[in-house]
C-alpha positions as CSV (number, residue, x, y, z in Angstrom):
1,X,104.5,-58.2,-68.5
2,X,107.8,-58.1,-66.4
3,X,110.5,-55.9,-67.9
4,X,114.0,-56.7,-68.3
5,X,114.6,-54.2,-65.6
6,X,112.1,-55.1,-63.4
7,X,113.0,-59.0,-63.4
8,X,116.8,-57.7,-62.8
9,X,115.5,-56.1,-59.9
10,X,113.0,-58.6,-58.1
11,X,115.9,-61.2,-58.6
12,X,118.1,-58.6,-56.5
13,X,115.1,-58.2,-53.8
14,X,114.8,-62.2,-53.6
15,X,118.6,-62.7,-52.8
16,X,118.9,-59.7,-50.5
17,X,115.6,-61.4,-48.4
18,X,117.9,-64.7,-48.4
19,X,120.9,-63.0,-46.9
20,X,118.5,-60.7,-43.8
21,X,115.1,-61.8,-44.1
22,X,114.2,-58.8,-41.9
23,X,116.5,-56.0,-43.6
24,X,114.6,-52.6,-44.3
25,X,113.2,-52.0,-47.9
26,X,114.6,-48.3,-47.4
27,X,118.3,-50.4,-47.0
28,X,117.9,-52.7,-49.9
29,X,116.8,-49.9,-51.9
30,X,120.0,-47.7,-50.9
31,X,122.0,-50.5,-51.9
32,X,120.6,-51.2,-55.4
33,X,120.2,-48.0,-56.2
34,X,115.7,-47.8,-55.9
35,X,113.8,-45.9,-53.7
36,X,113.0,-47.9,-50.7
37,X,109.2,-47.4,-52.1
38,X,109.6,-48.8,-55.5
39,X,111.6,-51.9,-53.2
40,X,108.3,-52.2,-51.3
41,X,106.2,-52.2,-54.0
42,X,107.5,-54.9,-56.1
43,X,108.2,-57.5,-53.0
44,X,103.8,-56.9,-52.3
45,X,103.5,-57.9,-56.3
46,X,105.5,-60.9,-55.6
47,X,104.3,-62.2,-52.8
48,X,100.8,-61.1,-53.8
49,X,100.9,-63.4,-57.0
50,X,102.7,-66.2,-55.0
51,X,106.3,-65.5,-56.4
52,X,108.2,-65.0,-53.4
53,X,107.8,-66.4,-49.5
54,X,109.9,-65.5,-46.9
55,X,109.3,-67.7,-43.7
56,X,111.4,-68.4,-40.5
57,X,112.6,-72.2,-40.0
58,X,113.6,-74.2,-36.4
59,X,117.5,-75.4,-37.2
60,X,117.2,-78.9,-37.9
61,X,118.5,-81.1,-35.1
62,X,116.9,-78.8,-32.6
63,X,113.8,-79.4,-29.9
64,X,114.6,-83.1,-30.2
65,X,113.6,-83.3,-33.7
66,X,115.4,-85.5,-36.4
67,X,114.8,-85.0,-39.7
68,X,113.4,-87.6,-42.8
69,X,113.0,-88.0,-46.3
70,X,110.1,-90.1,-47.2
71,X,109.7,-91.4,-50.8
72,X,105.9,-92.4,-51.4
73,X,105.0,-94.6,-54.4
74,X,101.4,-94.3,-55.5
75,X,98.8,-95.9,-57.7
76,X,98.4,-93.9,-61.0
77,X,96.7,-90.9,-61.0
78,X,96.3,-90.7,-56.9
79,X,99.7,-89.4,-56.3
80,X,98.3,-85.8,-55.9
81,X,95.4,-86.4,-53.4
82,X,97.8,-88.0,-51.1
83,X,100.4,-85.1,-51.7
84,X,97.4,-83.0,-51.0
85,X,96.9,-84.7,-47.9
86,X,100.4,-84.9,-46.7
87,X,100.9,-81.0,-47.4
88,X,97.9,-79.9,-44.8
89,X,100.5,-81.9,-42.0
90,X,102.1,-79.4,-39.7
91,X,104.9,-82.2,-39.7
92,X,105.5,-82.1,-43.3
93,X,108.2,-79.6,-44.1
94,X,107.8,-79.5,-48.3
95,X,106.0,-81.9,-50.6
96,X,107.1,-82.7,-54.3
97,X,105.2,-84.6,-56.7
98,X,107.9,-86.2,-58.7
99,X,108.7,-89.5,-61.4
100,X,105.6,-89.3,-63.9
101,X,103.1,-88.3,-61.3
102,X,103.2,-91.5,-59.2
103,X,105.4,-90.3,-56.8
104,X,106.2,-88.6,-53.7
105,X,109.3,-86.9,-51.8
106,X,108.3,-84.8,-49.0
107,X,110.7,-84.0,-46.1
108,X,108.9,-84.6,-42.2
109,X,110.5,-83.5,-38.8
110,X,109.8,-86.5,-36.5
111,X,110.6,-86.7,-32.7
112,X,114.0,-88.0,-31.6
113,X,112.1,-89.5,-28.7
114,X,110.4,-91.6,-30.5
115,X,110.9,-94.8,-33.2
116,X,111.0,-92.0,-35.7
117,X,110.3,-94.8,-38.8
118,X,107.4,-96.7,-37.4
119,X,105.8,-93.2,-36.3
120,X,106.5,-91.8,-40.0
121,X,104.6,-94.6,-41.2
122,X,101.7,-94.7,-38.9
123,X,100.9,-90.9,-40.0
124,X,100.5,-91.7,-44.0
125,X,97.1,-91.3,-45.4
126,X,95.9,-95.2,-44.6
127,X,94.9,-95.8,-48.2
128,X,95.3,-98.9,-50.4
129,X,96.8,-96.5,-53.4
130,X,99.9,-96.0,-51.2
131,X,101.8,-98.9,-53.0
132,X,105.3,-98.7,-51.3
133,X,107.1,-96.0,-48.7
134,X,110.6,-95.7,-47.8
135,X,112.2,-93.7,-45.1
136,X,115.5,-92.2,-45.0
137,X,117.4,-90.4,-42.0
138,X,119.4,-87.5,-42.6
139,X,122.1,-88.1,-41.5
140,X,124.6,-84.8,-42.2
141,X,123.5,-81.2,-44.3
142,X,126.4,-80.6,-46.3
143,X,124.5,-78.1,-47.8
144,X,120.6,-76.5,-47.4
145,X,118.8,-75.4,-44.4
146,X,119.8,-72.0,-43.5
147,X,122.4,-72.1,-46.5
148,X,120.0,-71.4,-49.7
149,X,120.1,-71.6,-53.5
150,X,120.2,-68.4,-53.9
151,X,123.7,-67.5,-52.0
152,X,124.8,-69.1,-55.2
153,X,123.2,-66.7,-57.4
154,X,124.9,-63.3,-58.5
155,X,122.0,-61.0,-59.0
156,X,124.2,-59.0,-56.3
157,X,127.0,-58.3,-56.7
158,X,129.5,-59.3,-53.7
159,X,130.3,-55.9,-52.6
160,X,126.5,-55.4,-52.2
161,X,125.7,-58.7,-50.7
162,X,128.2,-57.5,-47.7
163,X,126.5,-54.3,-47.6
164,X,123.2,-56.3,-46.9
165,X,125.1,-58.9,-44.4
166,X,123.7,-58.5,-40.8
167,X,126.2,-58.1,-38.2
168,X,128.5,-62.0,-37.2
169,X,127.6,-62.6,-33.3
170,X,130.1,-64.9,-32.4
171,X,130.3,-67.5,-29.4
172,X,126.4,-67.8,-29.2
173,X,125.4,-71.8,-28.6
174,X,122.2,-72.9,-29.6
175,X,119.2,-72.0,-27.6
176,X,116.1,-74.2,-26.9
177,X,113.5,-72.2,-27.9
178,X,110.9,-70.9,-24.3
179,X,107.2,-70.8,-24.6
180,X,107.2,-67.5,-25.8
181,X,109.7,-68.1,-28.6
182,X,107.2,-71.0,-30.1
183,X,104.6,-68.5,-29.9
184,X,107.0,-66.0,-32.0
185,X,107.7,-68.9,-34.0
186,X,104.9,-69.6,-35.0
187,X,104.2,-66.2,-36.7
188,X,107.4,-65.9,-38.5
189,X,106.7,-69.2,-39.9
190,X,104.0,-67.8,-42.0
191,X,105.8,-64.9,-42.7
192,X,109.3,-63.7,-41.1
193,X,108.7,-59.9,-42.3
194,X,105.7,-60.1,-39.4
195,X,106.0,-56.5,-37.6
196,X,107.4,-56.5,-34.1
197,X,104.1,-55.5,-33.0
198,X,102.6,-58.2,-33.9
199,X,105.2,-60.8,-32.9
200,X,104.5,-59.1,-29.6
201,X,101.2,-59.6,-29.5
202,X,102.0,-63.3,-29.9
203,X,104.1,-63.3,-27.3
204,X,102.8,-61.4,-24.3
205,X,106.1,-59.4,-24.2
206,X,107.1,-55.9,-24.7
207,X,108.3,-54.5,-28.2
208,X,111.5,-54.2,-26.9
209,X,112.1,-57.6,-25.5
210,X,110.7,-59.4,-28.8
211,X,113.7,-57.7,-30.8
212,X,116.4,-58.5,-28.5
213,X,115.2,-62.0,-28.5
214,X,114.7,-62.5,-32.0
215,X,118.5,-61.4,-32.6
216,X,119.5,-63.4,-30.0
217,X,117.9,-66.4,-32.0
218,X,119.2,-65.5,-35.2
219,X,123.1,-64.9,-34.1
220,X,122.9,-68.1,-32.2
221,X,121.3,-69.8,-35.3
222,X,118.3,-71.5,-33.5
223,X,116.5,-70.4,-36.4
224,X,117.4,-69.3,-39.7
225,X,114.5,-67.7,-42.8
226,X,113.8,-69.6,-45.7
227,X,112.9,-68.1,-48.9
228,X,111.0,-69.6,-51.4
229,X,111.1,-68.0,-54.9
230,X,109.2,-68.2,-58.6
231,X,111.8,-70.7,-60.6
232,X,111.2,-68.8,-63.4
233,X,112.7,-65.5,-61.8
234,X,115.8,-67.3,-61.8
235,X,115.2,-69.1,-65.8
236,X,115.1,-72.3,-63.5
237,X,113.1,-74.9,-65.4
238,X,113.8,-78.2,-64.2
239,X,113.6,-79.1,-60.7
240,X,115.3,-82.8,-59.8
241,X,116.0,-85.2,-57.4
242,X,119.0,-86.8,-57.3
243,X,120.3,-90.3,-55.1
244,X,123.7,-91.4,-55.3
245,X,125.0,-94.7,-54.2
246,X,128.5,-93.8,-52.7
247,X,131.4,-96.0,-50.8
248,X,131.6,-95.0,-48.1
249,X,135.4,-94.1,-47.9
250,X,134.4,-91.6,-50.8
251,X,130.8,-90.3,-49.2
252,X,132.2,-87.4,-47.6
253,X,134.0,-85.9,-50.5
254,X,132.0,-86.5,-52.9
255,X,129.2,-84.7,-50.7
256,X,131.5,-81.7,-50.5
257,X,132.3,-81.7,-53.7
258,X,128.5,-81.9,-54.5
259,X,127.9,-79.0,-52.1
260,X,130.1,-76.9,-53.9
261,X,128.3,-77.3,-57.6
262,X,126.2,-74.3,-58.5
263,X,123.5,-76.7,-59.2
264,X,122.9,-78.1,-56.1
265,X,120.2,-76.5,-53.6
266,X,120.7,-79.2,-50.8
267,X,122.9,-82.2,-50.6
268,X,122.9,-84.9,-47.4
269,X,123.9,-87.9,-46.4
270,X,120.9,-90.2,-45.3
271,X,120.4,-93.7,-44.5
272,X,119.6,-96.4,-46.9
273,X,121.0,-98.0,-50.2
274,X,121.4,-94.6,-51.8
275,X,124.2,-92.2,-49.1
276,X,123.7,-89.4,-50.9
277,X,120.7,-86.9,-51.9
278,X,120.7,-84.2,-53.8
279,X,118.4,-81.7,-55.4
280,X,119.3,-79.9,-58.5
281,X,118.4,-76.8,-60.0
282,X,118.8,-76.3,-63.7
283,X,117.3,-74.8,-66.9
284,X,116.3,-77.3,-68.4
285,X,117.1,-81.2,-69.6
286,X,120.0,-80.5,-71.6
287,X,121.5,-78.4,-69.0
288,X,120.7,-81.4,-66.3
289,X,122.4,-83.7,-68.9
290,X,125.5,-81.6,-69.3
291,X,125.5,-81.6,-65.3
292,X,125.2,-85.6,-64.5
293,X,127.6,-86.2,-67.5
294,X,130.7,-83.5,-66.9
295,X,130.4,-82.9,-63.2
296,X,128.7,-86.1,-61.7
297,X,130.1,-88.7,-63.8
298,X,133.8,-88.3,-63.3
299,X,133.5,-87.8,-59.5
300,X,135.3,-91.3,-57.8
301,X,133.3,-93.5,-55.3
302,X,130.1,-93.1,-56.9
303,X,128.5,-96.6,-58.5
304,X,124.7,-95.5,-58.8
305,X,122.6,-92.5,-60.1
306,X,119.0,-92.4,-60.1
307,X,117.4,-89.2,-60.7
308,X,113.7,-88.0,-61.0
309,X,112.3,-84.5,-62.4
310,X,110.0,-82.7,-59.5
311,X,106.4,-82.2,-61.6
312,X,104.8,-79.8,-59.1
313,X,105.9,-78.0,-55.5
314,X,102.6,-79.5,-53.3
315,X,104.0,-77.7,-50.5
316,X,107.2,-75.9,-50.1
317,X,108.5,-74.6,-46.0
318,X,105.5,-74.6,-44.0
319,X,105.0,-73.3,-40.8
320,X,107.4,-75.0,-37.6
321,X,106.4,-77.8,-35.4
322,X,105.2,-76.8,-32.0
């Protein structure tokens, strides 16, 4: 069993991951005040027992890809074989089984170069217990992607979290990613702590070559890392989705204003009825109440809330799309 002390300090390695994916165990260790060893050691245990991943992600927008949300409906009790079978897509960012069991939110990165709802639709499981699908374009982050959850957390404190902070590179555009970066890509997708011997390996290209061109991804933000975490390190226990039907004269404030809440770990504005989506994190229902009643509620423009808990993670940040 976990002790006070070691939960204090896993919670500390998870946020200092978020903020440089790739930052030394010796440095994290220097800054909390642990031996870079003991740091080591507990970030195998947690990702040995499934508690933390740490993966690198292609900004959205980028590579002519557009992303979706898709909202599934299934026939009772088949919900999970299609999550199942939506999960093993390389296309599929994350999966949630949500609303009793019955159904499903996953998020898909389709090409911009094609009719991006019709070819959503012709990849579903062909199955009779899909009942009904909808399909809804992102349309602006105001907040996820390369800005996490956990940058809202204070297991660090914010003189520590600046220690940790990897040098700003300003006036870098965006970069299409070569050949070889897709072929770096694809191992930091599995796991962005992947030596540099190995990432060349991947790519064909000398040691040397592989760093400068990683940092020259990161600074330009072509790709950003993704952590996925245990809730319970964090006393998360209800995960929710959230749709808001906004005016439009009110959609952009009240996304920022969503963005803001310490309960929010990604908030966008996508097409259909509802403008707005949001997923929560909170620690339970009467903490989610409190939320939708004192923050939500009194926020102007907003006529509709539907929200629905997330039963089970199918699939969280997979790999990139080559």
């Amino acid at each position: 069993m976990r002790s006070d002390t070691d939960s204090a300090l896993d919670r500390q390695i998870v946020q200092a991951l978020q903020i440089d994916a790739r930052v030394p165990f010796s440095r994290i260790g220097e800054v909390v005040g642990v031996s870079g060893q003991t740091v080591a050691r507990r970030y195998a245990r947690l990702r040995a027992t499934g508690a933390l991943r740490v993966t690198a992600q292609l900004a959205p927008l980028l590579d002519g890809q557009i992303p979706w949300f898709m909202r599934i409906r299934c026939a009772p009790g088949s919900a999970g074989t299609v999550a199942e079978a939506l999960a093993r897509r390389a296309d599929t960012s994350w999966v949630y089984l949500t609303s009793g069991g019955t159904e499903i939110f996953c998020g898909v990165r389709a090409r911009a170069d094609r009719d991006g709802g019709a070819d959503l639709l012709a990849r579903l499981p062909r199955t009779p217990r899909v009942i009904a699908v909808e399909a809804h374009r992102i349309l602006h982050l105001f907040y996820g992607g390369p800005l996490s959850w956990l940058g809202k957390t204070s297991a660090l404190s914010p003189d520590q979290v600046s220690r940790l902070e990897p040098p700003v590179v300003s006036g870098s555009a965006h970069q299409a990613p070569t050949e070889a970066d897709r072929r770096m890509l694809a191992v930091l997708g599995m796991d962005a702590r992947a030596p540099i011997a190995d990432l060349a390996a991947a790519t064909g290209l000398a040691a040397a070559t592989v760093r400068r061109r990683l940092a020259e991804l990161r600074s330009c933000g072509t790709l950003y890392f993704d952590v996925d975490f245990d809730d319970r390190l964090f006393d998360i226990g209800l995960r929710t989705i959230m749709w808001l039907t906004v005016s439009p004269a009110h959609l952009e404030r009240v996304g920022a204003e969503l963005a803001g809440h310490p309960q929010t770990a990604f908030v966008a504005a996508t097409t259909g009825a509802a403008a707005l989506c949001a997923s929560l994190a909170c620690a339970d229902s009467a903490s989610l109440y409190d939320y939708l009643t004192r923050r939500v509620a009194p926020l102007d423009g907003i006529h509709h809330v539907e929200t629905a808990p997330v039963l089970r993670a199918v699939k969280y940040a997979g790999p990139m799309i080559g």
